[in-house]
SEMAR-716302 format. One record per residue (C-alpha): residue number from 1; x, y, z; chain; residue in three letters. Coordinates in Angstrom, 1 decimal. Layout:
   nr       u       v       w  kette  rest
  NUM       X       Y       Z      A   ala
...
end
This chain:
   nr       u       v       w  kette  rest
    1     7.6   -20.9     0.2      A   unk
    2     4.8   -21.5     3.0      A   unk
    3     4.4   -19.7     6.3      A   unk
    4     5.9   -23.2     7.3      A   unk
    5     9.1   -22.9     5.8      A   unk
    6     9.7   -19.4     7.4      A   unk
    7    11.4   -21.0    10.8      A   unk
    8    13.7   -22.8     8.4      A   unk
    9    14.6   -19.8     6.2      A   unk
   10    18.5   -19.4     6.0      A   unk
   11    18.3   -15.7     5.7      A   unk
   12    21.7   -15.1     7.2      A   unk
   13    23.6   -17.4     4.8      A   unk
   14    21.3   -16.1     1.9      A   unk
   15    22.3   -12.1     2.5      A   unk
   16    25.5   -12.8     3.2      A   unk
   17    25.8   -15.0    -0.1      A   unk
   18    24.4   -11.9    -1.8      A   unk
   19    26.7    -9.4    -0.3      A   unk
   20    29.8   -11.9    -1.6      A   unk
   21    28.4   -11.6    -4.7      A   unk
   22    28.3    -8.3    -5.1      A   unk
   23    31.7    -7.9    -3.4      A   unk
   24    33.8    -7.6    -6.7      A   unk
   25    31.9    -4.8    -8.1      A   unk
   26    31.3    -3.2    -4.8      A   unk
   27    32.9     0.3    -5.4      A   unk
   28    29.9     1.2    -7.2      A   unk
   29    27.5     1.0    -4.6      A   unk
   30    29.9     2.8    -2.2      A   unk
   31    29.7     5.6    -4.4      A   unk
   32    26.2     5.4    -5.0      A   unk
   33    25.5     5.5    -2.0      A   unk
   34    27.7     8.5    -1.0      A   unk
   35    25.7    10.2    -4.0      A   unk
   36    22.2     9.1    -2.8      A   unk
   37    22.7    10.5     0.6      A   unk
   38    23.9    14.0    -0.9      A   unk
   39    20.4    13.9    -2.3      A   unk
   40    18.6    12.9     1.1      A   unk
   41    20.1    15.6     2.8      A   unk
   42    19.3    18.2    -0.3      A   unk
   43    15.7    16.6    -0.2      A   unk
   44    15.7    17.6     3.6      A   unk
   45    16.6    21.0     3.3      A   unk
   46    14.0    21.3     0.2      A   unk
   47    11.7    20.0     2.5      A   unk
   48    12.2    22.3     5.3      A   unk
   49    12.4    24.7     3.1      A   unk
   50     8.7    24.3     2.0      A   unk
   51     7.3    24.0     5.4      A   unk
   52     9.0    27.4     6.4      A   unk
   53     7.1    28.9     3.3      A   unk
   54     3.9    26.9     4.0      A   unk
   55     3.8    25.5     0.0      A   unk
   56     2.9    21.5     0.2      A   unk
   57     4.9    18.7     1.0      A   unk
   58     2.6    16.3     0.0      A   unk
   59     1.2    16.9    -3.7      A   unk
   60    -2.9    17.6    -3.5      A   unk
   61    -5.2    17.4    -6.1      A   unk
   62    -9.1    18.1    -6.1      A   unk
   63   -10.5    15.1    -7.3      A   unk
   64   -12.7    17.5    -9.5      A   unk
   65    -9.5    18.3   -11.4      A   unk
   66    -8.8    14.6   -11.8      A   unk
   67   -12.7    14.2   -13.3      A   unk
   68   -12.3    16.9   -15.9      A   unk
   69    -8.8    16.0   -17.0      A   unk
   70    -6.7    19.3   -16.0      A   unk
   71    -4.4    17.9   -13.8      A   unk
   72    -1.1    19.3   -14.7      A   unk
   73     2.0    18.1   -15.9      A   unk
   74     4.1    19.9   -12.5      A   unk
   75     1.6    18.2   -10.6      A   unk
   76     2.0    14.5   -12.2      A   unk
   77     5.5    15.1   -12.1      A   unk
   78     5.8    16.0    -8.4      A   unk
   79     3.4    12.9    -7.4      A   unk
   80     6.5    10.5    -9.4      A   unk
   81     9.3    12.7    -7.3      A   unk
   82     7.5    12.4    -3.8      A   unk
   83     6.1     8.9    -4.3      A   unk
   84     3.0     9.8    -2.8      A   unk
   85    -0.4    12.6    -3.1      A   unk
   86    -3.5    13.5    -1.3      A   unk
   87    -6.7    13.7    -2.9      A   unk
   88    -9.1    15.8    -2.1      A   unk
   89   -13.4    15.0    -2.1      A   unk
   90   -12.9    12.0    -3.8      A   unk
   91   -16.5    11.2    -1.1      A   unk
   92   -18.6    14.3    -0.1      A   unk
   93   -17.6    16.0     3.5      A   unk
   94   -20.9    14.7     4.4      A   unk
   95   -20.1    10.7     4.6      A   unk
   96   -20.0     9.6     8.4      A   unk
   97   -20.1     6.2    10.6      A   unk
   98   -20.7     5.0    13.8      A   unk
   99   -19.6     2.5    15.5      A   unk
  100   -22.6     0.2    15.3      A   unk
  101   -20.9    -2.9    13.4      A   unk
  102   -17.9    -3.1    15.7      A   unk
  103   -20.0    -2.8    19.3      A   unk
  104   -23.0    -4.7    17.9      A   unk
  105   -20.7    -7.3    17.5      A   unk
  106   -18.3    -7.0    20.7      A   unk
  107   -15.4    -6.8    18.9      A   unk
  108   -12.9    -5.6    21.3      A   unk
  109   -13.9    -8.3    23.5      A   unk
  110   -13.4   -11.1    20.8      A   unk
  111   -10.2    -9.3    20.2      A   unk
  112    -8.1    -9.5    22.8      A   unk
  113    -8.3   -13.8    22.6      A   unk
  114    -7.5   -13.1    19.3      A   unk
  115    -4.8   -11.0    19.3      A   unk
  116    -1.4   -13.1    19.6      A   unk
  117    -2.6   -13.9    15.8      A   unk
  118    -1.0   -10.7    14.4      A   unk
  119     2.1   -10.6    14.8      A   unk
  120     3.4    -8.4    11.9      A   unk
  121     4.2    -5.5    13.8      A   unk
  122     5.5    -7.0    16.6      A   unk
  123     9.4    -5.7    16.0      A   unk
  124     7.7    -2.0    15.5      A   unk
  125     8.9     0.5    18.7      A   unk
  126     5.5     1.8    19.6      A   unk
  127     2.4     0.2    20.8      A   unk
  128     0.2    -2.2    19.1      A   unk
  129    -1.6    -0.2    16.6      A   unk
  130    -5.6     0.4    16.9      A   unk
  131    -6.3    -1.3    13.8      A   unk
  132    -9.5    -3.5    13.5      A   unk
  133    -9.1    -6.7    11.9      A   unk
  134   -12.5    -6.1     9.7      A   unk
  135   -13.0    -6.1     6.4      A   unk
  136   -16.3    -6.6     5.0      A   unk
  137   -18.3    -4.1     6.6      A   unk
  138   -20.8    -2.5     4.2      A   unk
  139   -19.2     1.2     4.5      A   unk
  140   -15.8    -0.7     3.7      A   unk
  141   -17.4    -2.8     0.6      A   unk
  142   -19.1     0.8    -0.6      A   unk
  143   -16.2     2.6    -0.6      A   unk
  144   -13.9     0.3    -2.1      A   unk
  145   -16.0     0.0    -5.4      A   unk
  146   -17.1     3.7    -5.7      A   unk
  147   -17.0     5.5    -9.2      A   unk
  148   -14.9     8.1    -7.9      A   unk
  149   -12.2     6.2    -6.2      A   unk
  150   -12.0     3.9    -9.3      A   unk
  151   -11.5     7.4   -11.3      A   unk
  152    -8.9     8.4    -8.4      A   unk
  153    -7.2     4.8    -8.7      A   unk
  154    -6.6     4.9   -12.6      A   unk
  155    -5.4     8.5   -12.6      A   unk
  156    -2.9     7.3   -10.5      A   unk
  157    -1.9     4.0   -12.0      A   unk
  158    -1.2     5.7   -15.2      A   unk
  159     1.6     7.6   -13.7      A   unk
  160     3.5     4.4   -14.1      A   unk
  161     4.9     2.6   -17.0      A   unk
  162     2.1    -0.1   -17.0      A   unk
  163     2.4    -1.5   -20.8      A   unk
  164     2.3    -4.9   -20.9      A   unk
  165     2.1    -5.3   -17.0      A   unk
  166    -1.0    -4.0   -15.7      A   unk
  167    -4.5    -2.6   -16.6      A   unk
  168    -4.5     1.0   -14.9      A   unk
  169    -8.2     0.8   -15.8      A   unk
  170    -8.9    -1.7   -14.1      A   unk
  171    -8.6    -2.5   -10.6      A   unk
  172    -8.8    -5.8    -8.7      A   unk
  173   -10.6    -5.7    -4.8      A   unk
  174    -8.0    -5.9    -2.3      A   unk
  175    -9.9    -6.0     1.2      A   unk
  176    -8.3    -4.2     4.2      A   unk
  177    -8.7    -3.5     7.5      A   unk
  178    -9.5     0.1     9.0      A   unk
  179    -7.9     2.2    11.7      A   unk
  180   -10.2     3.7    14.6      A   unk
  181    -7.8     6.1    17.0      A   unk
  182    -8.9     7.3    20.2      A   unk
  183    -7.9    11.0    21.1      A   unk
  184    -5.7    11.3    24.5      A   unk
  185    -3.6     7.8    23.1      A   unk
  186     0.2     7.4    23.2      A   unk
  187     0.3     4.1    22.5      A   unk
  188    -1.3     2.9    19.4      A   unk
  189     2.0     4.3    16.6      A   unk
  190     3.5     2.8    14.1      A   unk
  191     7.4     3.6    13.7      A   unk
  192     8.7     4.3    10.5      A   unk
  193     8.7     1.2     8.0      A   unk
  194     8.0     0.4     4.2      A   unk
  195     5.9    -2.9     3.4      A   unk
  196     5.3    -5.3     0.8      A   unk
  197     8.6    -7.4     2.2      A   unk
  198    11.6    -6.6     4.3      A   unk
  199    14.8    -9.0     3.1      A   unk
  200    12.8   -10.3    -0.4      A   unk
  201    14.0    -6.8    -1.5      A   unk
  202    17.6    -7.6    -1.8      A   unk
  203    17.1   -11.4    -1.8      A   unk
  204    14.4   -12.0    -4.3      A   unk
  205    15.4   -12.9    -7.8      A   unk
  206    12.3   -10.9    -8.8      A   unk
  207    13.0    -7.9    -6.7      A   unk
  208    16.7    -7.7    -8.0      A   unk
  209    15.7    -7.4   -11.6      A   unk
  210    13.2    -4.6   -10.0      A   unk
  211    15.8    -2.8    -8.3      A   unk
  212    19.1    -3.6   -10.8      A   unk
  213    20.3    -0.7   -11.3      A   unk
  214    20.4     0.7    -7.7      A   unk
  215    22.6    -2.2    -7.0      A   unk
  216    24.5    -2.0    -9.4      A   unk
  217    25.3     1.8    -8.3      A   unk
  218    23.1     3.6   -10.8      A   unk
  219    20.4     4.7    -8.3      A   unk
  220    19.6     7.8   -10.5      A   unk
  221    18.3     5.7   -13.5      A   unk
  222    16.2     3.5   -11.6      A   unk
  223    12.7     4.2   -12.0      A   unk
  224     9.9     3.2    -9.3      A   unk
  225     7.4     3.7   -11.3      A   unk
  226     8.1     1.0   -14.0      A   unk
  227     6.1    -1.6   -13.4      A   unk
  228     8.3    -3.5   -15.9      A   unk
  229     9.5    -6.3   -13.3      A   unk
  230     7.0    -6.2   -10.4      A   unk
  231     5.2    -9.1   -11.3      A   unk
  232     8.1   -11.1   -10.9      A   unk
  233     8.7   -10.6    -7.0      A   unk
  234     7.9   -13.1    -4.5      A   unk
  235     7.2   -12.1    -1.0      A   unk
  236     8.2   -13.9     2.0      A   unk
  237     4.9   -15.2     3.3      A   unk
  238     4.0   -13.7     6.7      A   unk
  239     0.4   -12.0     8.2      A   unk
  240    -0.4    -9.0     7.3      A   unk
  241     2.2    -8.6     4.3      A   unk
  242     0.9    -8.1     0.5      A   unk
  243     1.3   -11.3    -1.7      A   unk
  244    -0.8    -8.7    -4.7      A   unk
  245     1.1    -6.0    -6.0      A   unk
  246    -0.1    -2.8    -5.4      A   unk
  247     1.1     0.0    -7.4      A   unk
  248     0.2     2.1    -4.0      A   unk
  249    -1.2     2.1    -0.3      A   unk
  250    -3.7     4.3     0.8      A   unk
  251    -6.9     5.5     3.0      A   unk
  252    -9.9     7.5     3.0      A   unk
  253   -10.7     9.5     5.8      A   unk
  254   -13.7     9.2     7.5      A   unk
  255   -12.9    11.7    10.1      A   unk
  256   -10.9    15.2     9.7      A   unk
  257    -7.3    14.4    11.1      A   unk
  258    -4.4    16.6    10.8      A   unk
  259    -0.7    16.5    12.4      A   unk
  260    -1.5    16.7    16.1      A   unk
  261    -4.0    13.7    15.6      A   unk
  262    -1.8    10.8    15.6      A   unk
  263    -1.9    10.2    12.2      A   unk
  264     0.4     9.3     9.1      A   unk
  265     3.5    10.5     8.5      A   unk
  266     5.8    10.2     5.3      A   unk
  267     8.8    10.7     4.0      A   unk
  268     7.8    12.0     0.7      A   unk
  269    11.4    11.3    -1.7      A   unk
  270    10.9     8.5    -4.2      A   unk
  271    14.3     8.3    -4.6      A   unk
  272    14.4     7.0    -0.7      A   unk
  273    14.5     3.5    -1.4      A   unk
  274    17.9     3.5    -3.0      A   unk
  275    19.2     4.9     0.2      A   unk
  276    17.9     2.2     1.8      A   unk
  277    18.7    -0.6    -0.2      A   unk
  278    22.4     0.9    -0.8      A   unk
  279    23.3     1.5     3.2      A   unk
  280    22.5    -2.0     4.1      A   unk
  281    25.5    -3.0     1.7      A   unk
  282    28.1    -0.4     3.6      A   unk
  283    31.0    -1.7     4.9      A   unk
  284    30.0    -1.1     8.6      A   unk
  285    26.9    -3.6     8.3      A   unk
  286    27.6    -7.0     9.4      A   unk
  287    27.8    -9.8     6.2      A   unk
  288    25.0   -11.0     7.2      A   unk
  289    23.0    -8.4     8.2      A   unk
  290    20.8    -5.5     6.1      A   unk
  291    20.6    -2.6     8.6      A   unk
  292    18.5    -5.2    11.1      A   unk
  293    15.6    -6.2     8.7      A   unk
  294    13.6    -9.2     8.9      A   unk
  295    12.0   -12.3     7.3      A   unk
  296     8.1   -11.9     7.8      A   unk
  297     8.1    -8.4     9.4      A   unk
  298     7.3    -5.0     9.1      A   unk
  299    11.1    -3.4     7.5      A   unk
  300    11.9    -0.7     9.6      A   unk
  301    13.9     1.8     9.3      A   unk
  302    15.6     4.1    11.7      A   unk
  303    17.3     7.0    13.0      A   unk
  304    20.5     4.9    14.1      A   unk
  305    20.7     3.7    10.0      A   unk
  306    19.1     6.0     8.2      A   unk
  307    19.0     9.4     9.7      A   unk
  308    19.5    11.1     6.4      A   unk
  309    16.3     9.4     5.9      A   unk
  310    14.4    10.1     8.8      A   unk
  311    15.2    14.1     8.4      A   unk
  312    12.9    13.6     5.5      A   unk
  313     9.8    12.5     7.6      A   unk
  314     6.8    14.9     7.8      A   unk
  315     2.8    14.5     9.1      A   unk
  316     0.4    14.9     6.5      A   unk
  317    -1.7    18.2     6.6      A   unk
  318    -5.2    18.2     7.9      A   unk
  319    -7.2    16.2     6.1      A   unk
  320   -11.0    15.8     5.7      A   unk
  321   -13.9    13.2     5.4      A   unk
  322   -13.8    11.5     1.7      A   unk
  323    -9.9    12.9     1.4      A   unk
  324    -7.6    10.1     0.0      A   unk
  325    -3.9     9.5     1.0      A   unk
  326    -1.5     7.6    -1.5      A   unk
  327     1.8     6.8    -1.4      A   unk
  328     4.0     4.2    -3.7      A   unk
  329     4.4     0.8    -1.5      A   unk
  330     8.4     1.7    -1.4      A   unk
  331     7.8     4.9     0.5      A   unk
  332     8.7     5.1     4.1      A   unk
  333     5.7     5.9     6.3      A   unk
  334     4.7     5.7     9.9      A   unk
  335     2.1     6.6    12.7      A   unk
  336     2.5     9.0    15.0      A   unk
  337     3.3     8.0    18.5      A   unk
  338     0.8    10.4    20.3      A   unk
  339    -3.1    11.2    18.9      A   unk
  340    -2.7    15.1    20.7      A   unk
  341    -6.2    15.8    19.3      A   unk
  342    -9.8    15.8    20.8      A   unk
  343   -11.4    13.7    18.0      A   unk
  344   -11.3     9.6    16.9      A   unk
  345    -8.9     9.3    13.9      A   unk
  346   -10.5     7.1    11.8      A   unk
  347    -9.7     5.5     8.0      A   unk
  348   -10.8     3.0     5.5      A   unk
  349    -7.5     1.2     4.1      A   unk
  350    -7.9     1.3     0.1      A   unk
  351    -5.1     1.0    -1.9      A   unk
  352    -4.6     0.4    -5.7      A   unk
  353    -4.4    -3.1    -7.2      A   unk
  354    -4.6    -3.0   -10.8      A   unk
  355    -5.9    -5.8   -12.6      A   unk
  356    -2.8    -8.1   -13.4      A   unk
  357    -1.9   -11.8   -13.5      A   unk
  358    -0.2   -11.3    -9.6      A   unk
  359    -3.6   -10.0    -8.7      A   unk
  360    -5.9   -11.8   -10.4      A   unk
  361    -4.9   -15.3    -8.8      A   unk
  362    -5.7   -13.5    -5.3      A   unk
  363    -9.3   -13.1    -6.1      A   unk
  364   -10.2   -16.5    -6.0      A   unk
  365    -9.6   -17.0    -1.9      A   unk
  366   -10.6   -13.3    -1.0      A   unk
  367   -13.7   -14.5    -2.9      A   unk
  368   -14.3   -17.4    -0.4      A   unk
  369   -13.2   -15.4     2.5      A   unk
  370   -15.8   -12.3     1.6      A   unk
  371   -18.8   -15.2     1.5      A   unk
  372   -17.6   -17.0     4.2      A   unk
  373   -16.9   -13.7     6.4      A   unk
  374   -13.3   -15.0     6.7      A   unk
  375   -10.1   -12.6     7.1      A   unk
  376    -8.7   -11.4     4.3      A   unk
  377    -6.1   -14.0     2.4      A   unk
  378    -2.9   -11.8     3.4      A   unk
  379    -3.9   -11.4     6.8      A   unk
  380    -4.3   -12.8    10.2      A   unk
  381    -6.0   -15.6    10.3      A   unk
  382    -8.4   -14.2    13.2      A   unk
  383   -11.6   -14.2    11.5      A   unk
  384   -13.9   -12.1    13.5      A   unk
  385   -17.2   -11.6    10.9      A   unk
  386   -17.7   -14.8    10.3      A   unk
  387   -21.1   -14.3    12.3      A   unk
  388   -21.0   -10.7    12.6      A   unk
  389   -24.5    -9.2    12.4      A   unk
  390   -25.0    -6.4     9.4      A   unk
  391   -21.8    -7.9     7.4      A   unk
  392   -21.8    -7.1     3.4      A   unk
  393   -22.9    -9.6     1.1      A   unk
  394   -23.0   -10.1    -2.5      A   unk
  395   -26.3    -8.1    -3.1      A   unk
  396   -24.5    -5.3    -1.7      A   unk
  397   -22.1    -5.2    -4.3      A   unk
  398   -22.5    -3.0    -7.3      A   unk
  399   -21.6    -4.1   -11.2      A   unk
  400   -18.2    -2.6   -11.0      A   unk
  401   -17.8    -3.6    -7.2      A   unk
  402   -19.0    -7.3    -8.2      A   unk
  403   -16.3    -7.3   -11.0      A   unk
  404   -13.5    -6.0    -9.0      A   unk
  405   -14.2    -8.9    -6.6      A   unk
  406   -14.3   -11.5   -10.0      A   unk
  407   -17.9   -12.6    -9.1      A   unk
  408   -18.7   -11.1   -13.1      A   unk
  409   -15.7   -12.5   -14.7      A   unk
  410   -14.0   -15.9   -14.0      A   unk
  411   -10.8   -16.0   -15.8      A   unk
  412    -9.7   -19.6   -16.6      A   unk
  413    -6.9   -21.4   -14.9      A   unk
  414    -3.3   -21.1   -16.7      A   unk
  415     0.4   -21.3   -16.4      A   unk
  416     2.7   -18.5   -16.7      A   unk
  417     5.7   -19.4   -18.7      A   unk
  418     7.9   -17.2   -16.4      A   unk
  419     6.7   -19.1   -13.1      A   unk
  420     5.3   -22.8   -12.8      A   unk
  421     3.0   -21.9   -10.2      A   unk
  422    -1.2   -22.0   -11.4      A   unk
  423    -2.4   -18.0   -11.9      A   unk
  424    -5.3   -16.8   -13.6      A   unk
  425    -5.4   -15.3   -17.0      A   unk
  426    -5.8   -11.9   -17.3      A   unk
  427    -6.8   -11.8   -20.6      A   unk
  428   -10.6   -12.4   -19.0      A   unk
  429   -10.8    -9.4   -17.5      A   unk
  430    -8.6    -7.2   -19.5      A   unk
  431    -9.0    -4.8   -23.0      A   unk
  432    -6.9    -6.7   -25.6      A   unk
  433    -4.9    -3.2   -25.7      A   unk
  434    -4.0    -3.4   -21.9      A   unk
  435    -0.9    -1.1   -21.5      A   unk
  436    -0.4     0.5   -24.3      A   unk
  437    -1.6     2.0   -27.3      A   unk
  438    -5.7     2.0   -28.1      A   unk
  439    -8.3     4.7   -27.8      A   unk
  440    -9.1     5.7   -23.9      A   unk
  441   -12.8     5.9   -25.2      A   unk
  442   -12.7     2.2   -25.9      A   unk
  443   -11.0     1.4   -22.3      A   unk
  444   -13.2     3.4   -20.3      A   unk
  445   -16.0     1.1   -21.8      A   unk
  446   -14.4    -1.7   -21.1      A   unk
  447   -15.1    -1.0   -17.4      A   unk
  448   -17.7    -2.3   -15.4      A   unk
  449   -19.9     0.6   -14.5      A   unk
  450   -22.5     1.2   -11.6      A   unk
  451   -25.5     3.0   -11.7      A   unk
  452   -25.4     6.9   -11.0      A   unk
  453   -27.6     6.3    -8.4      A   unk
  454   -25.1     3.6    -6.5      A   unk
  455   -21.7     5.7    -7.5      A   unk
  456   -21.3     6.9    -3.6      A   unk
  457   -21.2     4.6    -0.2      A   unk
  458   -23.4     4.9     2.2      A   unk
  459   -21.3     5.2     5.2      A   unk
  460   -24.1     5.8     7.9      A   unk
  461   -22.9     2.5     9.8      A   unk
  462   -19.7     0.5    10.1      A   unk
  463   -16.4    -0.1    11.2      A   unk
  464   -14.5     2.6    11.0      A   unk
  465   -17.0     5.0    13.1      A   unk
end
């Protein structure tokens, strides 16, 4: 499908042909789903519950502990329950920016010709978010292809069930924008939503083999951390929404932030998406409906569907400079409506794309668009750096950052038996072991290192300031 065929998308006839065929064995997602909200509203009392005695929400780790190895098994496990983690000093406090690279090169005057182009987030309830449509700044380029975020990234990735689907040594550049929010605004939120495709979810051949046994009314058995069938979904295309597979979203901070700062909020239950997916097949949702979602836009979700759901939703704690914030792409998240605080809010959007066949045939067009100063391939077509003053280039990218972008390593062109479409091998850039079984020693070396003396960013100028 093309952004060309969206307009003609039946998506009506298409849910409502699902919902018929799931009509014989539909007592079993009734119950299920009268079982998965029991365990929202248990989650929301163990929630409030933990606020009231001040012990984390959110799972945090020091990134030290994820250097030498003595991250716990409570800890890993409560990551996989919660779906998401902050990780602390992954950067040194020290890292700052300014906001040199976006005034320099007047880009909130460019931006408001521009901005009808990005309409992903145009169903959301709250103001258009301050986002800036950059992604090749040099602070950006630095900190996606640091040592200790690629560390951070692979601790991560090998929470999931990766054999056979992904290298969670490796990881694959996937360029994103940053966020810049002004203190005083009320305007610039995000309401609560998940990404990485709204109908597709129940739809998608691919994404019903990933979600089977929730419909199916198993919810309990179904893992979201097996990678097993993620490879196999196919996202409607739209601006703004991921066509790689990322095992999780995330940011740095570049500024402290904490709950009164108009900053992210979660709700931190795994098991959440099952709700989701389960109440749009209820009996009081129209046949061709799925609790209002949308072809090519952010997937909502709400207080008047899901307020078992929404009782879940908390701010993350104060967070400071070269902090990380993950969370697995089915978690719901949101922005606060209102930045209450007296300082800019600022992040650099890195997430984790492990190297994989889905995100290897990406590389090739974020390739042209990072020479060419072009947006990003899942993004707006808007464009700004093309002739941006101080923009990164391909002498600032390290070894490792240079083979995350596949400048080092050019995989040959091949067909993947279980799709006809043209991807790119990932044998090129992967350990013949990826997944499973083979000494970690012999992994690790397999990476693409950078000098000691290049591990950290610079982030003296930049977007994000």
């Amino acid at each position: 499908m093309t952004l060309a065929d969206l307009d003609n998308l039946d998506a009506a006839g298409q849910i409502k042909a699902l919902k018929q065929k799931l009509a014989p064995q539909q007592a079993a997602p009734k119950s299920a789903f009268a079982d998965v909200t029991d365990h929202m509203r248990r989650a929301a009392d163990a929630i409030r519950a933990d606020q009231a005695a001040e012990r984390p929400v959110v799972p945090e780790i020091a990134y030290s502990d994820i250097a030498a190895g003595t991250v716990n098994e409570e800890t890993r496990a409560a990551i996989r329950r919660t779906g998401c983690a902050i990780i602390r000093q992954v950067y040194p406090e020290s890292l700052a920016t300014d906001c040199a690279y976006l005034e320099t090169n007047r880009y909130e005057e460019r931006e408001v010709e521009k901005r009808s182009l990005d309409q992903y987030f145009s169903s959301l309830a709250a103001g258009r978010p301050q986002i800036f449509n950059v992604y090749w700044s040099k602070p950006q380029v630095n900190a996606r292809q640091g040592e200790t975020i690629a560390t951070t990234r692979s601790f991560l990735d090998r929470l999931w069930k990766y054999e056979g689907v992904f290298d969670p040594d490796r990881q694959c550049t996937y360029a994103d924008r940053v966020r810049r929010r002004q203190p005083g605004d009320t305007t610039l939120g995000l309401s609560p939503h998940m990404d990485a495709g709204t109908i597709e979810r129940w739809i998608d051949p691919g994404y019903q083999s990933v979600y089977e046994a929730v419909f199916a009314g198993d919810w309990r058995s179904y893992d979201p951390f097996d990678g097993t069938h993620r490879l196999k979904t196919r996202e409607i295309p739209s601006p703004a929404i991921a066509s790689a597979f990322r095992t999780y979203q995330g940011w740095t901070a570049l500024t402290r932030q904490g709950p009164t700062d108009g900053t992210l909020r979660l709700v931190p239950v795994a098991a959440g998406i099952s709700y989701v997916l389960l109440r749009a097949l209820q009996d009081d949702v129209a046949e061709d409906d799925l609790c209002g979602a949308e072809p090519g836009r952010a997937f909502g979700v709400d207080a008047a569907w899901h307020p078992e759901m929404m009782a879940c939703q908390v701010s993350i704690p104060e967070v400071r400079p070269g902090d990380t914030v993950w969370w697995h792409t089915d978690i719901c998240h949101a922005v606060a409506d209102e930045h209450a605080g007296s300082e800019y809010a600022s992040v650099i959007y890195i997430g984790s794309t492990p190297a994989c066949p889905k995100n290897l045939s990406y590389l090739p067009g974020q390739k042209e668009a990072f020479v060419a100063g072009r947006s990003a391939p899942d993004f707006a077509p808007m464009d700004f750096e093309v002739d941006f003053v101080g923009r990164a280039t391909e002498a600032d990218l390290t070894e490792l950052g240079r083979c995350q972008m596949g400048l080092l390593c050019a995989p040959p062109l091949v067909r993947i038996a279980e799709d006809d479409r043209p991807r790119h091998d990932a044998t090129a850039l992967l350990p013949r072991d990826i997944g499973g079984g083979g000494d970690a020693k012999r992994r690790r070396r397999g990476r693409c290192r950078a000098p000691n003396s290049i591990a950290q960013p610079s982030m003296t100028t930049g977007a994000a300031a």
